[in-house]
C-alpha positions as a printed NumPy array, in Angstrom:
array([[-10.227,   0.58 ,  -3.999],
       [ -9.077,  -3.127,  -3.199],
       [ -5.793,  -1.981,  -0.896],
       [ -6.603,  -0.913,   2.771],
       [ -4.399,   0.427,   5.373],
       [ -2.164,  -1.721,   7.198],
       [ -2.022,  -4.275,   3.987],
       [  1.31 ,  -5.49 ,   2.56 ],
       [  1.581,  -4.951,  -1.038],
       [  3.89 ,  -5.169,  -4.024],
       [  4.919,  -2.286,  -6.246],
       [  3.993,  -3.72 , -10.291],
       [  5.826,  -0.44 , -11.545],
       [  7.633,   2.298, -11.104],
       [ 11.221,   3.025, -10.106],
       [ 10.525,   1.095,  -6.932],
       [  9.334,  -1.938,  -9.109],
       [  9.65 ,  -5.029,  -6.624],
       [  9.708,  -3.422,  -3.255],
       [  7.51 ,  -4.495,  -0.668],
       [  5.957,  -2.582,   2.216],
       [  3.231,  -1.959,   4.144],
       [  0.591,   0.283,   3.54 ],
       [  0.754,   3.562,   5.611],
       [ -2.53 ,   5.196,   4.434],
       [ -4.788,   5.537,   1.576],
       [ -6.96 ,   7.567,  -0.005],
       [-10.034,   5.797,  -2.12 ],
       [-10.901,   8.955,  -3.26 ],
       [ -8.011,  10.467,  -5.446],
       [ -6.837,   6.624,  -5.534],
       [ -3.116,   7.408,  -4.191],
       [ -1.534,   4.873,  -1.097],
       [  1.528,   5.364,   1.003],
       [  3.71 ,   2.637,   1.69 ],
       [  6.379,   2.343,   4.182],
       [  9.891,   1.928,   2.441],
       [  8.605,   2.918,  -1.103],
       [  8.513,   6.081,  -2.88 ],
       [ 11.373,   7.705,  -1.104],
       [ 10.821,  11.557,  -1.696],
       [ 13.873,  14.597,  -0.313],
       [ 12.017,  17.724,   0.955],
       [ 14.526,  20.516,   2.097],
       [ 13.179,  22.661,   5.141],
       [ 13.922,  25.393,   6.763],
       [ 14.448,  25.962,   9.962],
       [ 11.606,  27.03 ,  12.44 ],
       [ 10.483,  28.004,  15.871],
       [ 12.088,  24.658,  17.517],
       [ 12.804,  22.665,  14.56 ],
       [ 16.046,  22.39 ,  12.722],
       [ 16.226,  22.716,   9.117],
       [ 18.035,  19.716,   7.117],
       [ 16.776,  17.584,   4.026],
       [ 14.069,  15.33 ,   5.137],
       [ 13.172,  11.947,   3.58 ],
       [  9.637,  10.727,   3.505],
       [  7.297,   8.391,   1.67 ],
       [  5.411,   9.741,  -1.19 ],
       [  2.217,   8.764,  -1.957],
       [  1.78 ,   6.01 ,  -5.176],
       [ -1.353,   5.067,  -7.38 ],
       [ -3.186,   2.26 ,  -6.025],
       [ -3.231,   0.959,  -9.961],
       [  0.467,   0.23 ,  -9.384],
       [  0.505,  -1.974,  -6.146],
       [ -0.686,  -5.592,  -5.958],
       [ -1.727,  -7.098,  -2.928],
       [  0.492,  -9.86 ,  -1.226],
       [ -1.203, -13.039,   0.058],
       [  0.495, -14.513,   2.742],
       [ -1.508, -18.303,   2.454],
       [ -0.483, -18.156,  -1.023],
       [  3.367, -17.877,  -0.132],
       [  4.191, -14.199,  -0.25 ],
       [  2.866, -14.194,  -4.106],
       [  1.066, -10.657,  -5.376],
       [ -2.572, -11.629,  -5.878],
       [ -5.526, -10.086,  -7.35 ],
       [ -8.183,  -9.365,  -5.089],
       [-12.104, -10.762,  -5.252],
       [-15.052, -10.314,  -2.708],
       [-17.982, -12.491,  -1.428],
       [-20.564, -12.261,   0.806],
       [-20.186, -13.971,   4.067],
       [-23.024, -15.673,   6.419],
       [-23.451, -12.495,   7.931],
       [-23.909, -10.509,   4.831],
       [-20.855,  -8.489,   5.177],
       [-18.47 ,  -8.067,   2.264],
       [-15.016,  -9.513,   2.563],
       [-11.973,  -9.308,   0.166],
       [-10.604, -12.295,  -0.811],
       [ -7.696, -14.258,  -2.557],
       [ -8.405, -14.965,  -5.496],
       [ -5.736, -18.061,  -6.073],
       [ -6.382, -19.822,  -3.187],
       [ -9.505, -18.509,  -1.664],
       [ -8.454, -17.507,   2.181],
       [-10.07 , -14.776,   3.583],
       [ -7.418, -11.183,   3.346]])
Protein backbone atom coordinates (compact mmCIF):
# COMPACT_ATOMS: atom_id res chain seq x y z
CA UNK A 1 0.00 0.00 0.00
CA UNK A 2 1.44 3.45 -1.31
CA UNK A 3 -0.43 5.75 1.63
CA UNK A 4 1.32 5.77 5.12
CA UNK A 5 0.27 7.30 8.27
CA UNK A 6 0.61 10.84 8.82
CA UNK A 7 0.32 11.48 4.78
CA UNK A 8 -2.13 14.04 3.35
CA UNK A 9 -4.29 12.64 0.76
CA UNK A 10 -7.24 13.33 -1.51
CA UNK A 11 -10.49 11.41 -1.55
CA UNK A 12 -10.99 10.31 -5.77
CA UNK A 13 -14.57 9.01 -4.70
CA UNK A 14 -17.07 8.63 -2.56
CA UNK A 15 -19.56 10.95 -0.88
CA UNK A 16 -16.58 12.82 0.52
CA UNK A 17 -15.19 13.21 -3.12
CA UNK A 18 -12.67 16.28 -2.82
CA UNK A 19 -11.96 16.44 0.84
CA UNK A 20 -8.62 16.52 2.06
CA UNK A 21 -7.13 15.22 5.30
CA UNK A 22 -4.58 13.62 6.88
CA UNK A 23 -4.11 10.17 7.33
CA UNK A 24 -4.93 8.88 10.89
CA UNK A 25 -3.96 5.18 10.45
CA UNK A 26 -3.84 2.43 8.03
CA UNK A 27 -4.06 -0.90 7.63
CA UNK A 28 -1.93 -2.59 4.51
CA UNK A 29 -3.46 -5.61 5.27
CA UNK A 30 -7.34 -5.36 4.71
CA UNK A 31 -6.25 -2.11 2.61
CA UNK A 32 -8.71 0.38 4.61
CA UNK A 33 -7.10 4.16 5.89
CA UNK A 34 -8.57 6.66 8.26
CA UNK A 35 -8.43 10.14 7.55
CA UNK A 36 -9.03 13.01 9.75
CA UNK A 37 -12.16 15.07 8.54
CA UNK A 38 -13.40 12.34 6.05
CA UNK A 39 -15.79 9.62 6.39
CA UNK A 40 -17.85 11.14 9.12
CA UNK A 41 -19.70 8.07 10.75
CA UNK A 42 -22.81 8.67 13.99
CA UNK A 43 -22.48 5.82 16.56
CA UNK A 44 -25.18 6.13 19.39
CA UNK A 45 -23.88 4.87 22.91
CA UNK A 46 -25.05 4.18 25.88
CA UNK A 47 -24.23 5.27 28.87
CA UNK A 48 -21.57 3.49 31.13
CA UNK A 49 -19.65 3.28 34.34
CA UNK A 50 -18.32 7.10 33.98
CA UNK A 51 -19.20 7.86 30.53
CA UNK A 52 -22.26 9.61 29.29
CA UNK A 53 -24.24 8.29 26.56
CA UNK A 54 -24.94 10.77 23.46
CA UNK A 55 -24.39 10.22 19.58
CA UNK A 56 -20.77 10.21 18.86
CA UNK A 57 -19.12 11.24 15.56
CA UNK A 58 -15.99 9.59 14.36
CA UNK A 59 -13.96 8.87 11.25
CA UNK A 60 -14.64 5.73 9.45
CA UNK A 61 -12.20 3.91 7.87
CA UNK A 62 -11.98 4.29 3.63
CA UNK A 63 -10.27 2.00 0.91
CA UNK A 64 -6.88 3.02 0.19
CA UNK A 65 -8.03 2.48 -3.76
CA UNK A 66 -10.04 5.67 -3.23
CA UNK A 67 -7.43 8.23 -1.85
CA UNK A 68 -4.63 9.82 -3.89
CA UNK A 69 -1.69 11.12 -2.41
CA UNK A 70 -1.08 15.00 -2.32
CA UNK A 71 2.37 16.34 -3.29
CA UNK A 72 3.16 19.37 -1.73
CA UNK A 73 6.41 20.35 -4.36
CA UNK A 74 3.97 19.76 -6.98
CA UNK A 75 1.47 22.51 -5.61
CA UNK A 76 -1.06 20.66 -3.52
CA UNK A 77 -1.92 18.43 -6.82
CA UNK A 78 -3.03 14.48 -6.07
CA UNK A 79 -0.14 12.45 -7.49
CA UNK A 80 0.51 8.93 -8.19
CA UNK A 81 3.11 7.43 -6.27
CA UNK A 82 6.57 5.60 -7.69
CA UNK A 83 9.66 4.18 -5.74
CA UNK A 84 13.48 4.02 -6.30
CA UNK A 85 16.27 2.88 -4.68
CA UNK A 86 18.40 5.37 -2.94
CA UNK A 87 22.41 5.34 -2.35
CA UNK A 88 21.80 3.52 0.63
CA UNK A 89 19.66 0.86 -0.83
CA UNK A 90 16.59 1.76 0.98
CA UNK A 91 13.30 2.11 -0.85
CA UNK A 92 11.69 5.50 -0.99
CA UNK A 93 8.27 6.62 -2.44
CA UNK A 94 8.36 9.14 -4.76
CA UNK A 95 6.45 11.79 -6.93
CA UNK A 96 5.94 10.76 -9.81
CA UNK A 97 5.34 14.37 -11.70
CA UNK A 98 8.06 16.06 -10.43
CA UNK A 99 10.35 13.61 -8.84
CA UNK A 100 10.88 15.00 -5.01
CA UNK A 101 11.30 12.62 -2.52
CA UNK A 102 7.44 12.03 -0.34
Amino acid sequence: MKIKKGDLVLVIKGKDRGKTGKVVSADPKSSLVKVSGVNIVKRHTKPRHGKSGGIVEAAAAIDASKLMLVCQPCGGKPVKVGYKLSAGGTKERICRVCKSVL
